[in-house]
C-alpha atoms as a printed R data frame, in Angstrom:
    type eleno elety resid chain resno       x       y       z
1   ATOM     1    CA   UNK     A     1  86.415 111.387 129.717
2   ATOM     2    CA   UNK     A     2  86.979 112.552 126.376
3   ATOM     3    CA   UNK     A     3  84.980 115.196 124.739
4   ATOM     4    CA   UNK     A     4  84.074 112.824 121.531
5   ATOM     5    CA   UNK     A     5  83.054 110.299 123.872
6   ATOM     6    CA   UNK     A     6  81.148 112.516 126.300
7   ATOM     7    CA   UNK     A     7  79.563 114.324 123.626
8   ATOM     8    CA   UNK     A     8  78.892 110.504 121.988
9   ATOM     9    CA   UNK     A     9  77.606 108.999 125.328
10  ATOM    10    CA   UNK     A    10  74.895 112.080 125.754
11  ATOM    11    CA   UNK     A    11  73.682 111.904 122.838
12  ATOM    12    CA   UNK     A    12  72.810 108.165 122.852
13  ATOM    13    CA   UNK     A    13  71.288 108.461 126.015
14  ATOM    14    CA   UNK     A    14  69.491 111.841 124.960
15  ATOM    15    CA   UNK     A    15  67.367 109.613 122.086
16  ATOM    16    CA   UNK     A    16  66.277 107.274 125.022
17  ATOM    17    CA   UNK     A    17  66.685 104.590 122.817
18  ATOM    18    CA   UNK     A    18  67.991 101.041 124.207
19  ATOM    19    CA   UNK     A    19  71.022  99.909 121.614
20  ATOM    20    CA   UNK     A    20  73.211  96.921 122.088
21  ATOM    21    CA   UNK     A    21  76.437  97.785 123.082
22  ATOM    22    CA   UNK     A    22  78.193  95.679 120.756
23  ATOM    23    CA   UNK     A    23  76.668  97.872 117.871
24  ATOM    24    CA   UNK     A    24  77.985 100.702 119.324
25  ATOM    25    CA   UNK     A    25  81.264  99.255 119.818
26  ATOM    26    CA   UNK     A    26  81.360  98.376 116.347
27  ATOM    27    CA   UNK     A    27  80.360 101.772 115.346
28  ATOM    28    CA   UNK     A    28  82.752 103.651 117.376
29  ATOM    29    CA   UNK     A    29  85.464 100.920 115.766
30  ATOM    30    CA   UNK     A    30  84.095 102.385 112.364
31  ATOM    31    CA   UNK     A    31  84.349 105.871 113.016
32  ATOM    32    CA   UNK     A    32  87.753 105.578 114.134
33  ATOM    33    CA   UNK     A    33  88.976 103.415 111.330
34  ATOM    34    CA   UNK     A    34  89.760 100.429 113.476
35  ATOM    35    CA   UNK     A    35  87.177  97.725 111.776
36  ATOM    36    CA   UNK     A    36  89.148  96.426 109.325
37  ATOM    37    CA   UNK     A    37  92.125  96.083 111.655
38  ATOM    38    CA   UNK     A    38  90.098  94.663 113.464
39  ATOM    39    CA   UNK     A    39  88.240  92.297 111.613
40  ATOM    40    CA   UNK     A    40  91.802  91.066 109.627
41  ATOM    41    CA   UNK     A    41  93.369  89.895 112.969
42  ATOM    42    CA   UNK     A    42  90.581  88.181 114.004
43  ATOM    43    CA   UNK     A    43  90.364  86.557 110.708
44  ATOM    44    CA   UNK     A    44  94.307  85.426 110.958
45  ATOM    45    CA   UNK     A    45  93.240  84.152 114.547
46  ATOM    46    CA   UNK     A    46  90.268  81.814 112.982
47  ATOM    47    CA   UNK     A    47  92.595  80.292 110.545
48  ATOM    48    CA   UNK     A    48  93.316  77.303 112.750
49  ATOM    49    CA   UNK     A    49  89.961  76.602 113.274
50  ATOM    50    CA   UNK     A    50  88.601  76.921 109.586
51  ATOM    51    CA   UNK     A    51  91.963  74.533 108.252
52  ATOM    52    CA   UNK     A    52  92.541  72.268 111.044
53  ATOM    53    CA   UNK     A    53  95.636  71.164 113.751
54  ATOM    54    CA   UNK     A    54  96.923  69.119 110.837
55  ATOM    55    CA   UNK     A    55  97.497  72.046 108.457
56  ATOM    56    CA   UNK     A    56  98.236  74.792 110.680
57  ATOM    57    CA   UNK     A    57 101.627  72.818 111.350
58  ATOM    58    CA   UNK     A    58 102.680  73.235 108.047
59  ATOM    59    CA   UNK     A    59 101.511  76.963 107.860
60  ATOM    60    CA   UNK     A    60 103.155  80.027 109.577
61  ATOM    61    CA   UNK     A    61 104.185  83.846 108.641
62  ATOM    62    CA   UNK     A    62 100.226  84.644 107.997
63  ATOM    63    CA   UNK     A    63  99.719  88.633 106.846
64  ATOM    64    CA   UNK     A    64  96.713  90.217 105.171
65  ATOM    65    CA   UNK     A    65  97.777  93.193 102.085
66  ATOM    66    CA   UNK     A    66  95.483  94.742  99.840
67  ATOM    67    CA   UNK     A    67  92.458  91.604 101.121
68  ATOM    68    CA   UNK     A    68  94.622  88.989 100.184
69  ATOM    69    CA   UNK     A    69  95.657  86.624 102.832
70  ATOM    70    CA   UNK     A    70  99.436  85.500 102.569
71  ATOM    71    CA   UNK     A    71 100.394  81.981 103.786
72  ATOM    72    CA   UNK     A    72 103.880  80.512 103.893
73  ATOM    73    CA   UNK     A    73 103.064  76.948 103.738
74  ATOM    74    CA   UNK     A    74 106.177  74.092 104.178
75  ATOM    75    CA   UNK     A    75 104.932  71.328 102.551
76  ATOM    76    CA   UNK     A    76 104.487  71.493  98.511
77  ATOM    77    CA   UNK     A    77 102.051  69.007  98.218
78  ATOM    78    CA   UNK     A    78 100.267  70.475 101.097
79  ATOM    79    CA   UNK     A    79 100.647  73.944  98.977
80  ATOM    80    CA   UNK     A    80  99.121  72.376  96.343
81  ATOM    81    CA   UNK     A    81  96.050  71.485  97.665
82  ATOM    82    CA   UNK     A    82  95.484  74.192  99.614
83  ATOM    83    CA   UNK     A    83  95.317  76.445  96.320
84  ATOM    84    CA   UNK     A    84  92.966  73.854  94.843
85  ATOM    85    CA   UNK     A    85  90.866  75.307  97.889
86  ATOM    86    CA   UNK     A    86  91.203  78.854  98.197
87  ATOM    87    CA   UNK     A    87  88.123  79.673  97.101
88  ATOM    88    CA   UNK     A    88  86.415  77.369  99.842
89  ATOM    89    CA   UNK     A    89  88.869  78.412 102.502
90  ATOM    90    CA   UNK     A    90  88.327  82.106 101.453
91  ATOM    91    CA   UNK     A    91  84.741  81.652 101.908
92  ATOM    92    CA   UNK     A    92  84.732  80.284 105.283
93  ATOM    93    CA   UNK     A    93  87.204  82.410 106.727
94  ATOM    94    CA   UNK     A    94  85.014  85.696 105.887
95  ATOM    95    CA   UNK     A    95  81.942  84.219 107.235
96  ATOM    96    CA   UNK     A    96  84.131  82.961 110.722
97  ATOM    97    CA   UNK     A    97  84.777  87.113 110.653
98  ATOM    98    CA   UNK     A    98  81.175  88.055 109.677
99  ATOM    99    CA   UNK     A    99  82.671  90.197 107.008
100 ATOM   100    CA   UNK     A   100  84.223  90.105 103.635
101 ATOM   101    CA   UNK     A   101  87.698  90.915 104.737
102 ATOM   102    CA   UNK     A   102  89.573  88.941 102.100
103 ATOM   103    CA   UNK     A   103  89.285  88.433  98.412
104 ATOM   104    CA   UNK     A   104  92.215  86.164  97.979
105 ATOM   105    CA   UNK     A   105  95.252  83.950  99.342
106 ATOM   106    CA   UNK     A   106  98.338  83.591  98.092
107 ATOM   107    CA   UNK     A   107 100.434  80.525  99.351
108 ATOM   108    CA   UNK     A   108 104.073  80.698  99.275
């Protein structure tokens, strides 16, 4: 076992304090700079569920940069009325993560 996690483990149990182990997981994801990783595939993963079946045919090549979301849509019309929704769709996709991981989508 590593010493950081050794070290991490005792000291947890040396407070004698209950936790819930998803909080620490999401701590230790934290400290090691994997949350937002993290938290950006899961929200590329949700995207079917927030849009639909209907749109996420029309949709691929999905990439987060700089907390904008980047969709490649293949219908224009579609396109269109997506980006009369982005705020919406912006919206619910952080709150599927649980955390503001995006601030904007393109469609292209």
């Amino acid at each position: 076992m590593t010493d950081w996690l050794q070290n991490g483990i005792i000291r947890i149990m040396e407070r004698n304090k209950a936790q819930n182990i998803g909080n620490l997981v999401m701590k230790f994801l934290r400290m090691q700079g994997l949350e937002a990783p993290l938290n950006e595939h899961r929200l590329i993963n949700s995207w079917g569920e927030v849009v639909g079946s209907v749109i996420v045919k029309y949709t691929t090549d999905l990439f987060i940069k700089n907390q904008t979301l980047h969709v490649h849509v293949t219908s224009a019309p579609l396109r269109q009325e997506l980006m009369m929704a982005r705020k919406i769709l912006v919206k619910s996709l952080n709150e599927k993560v649980g955390s503001q991981v995006i601030v904007d989508i393109i469609f292209h």
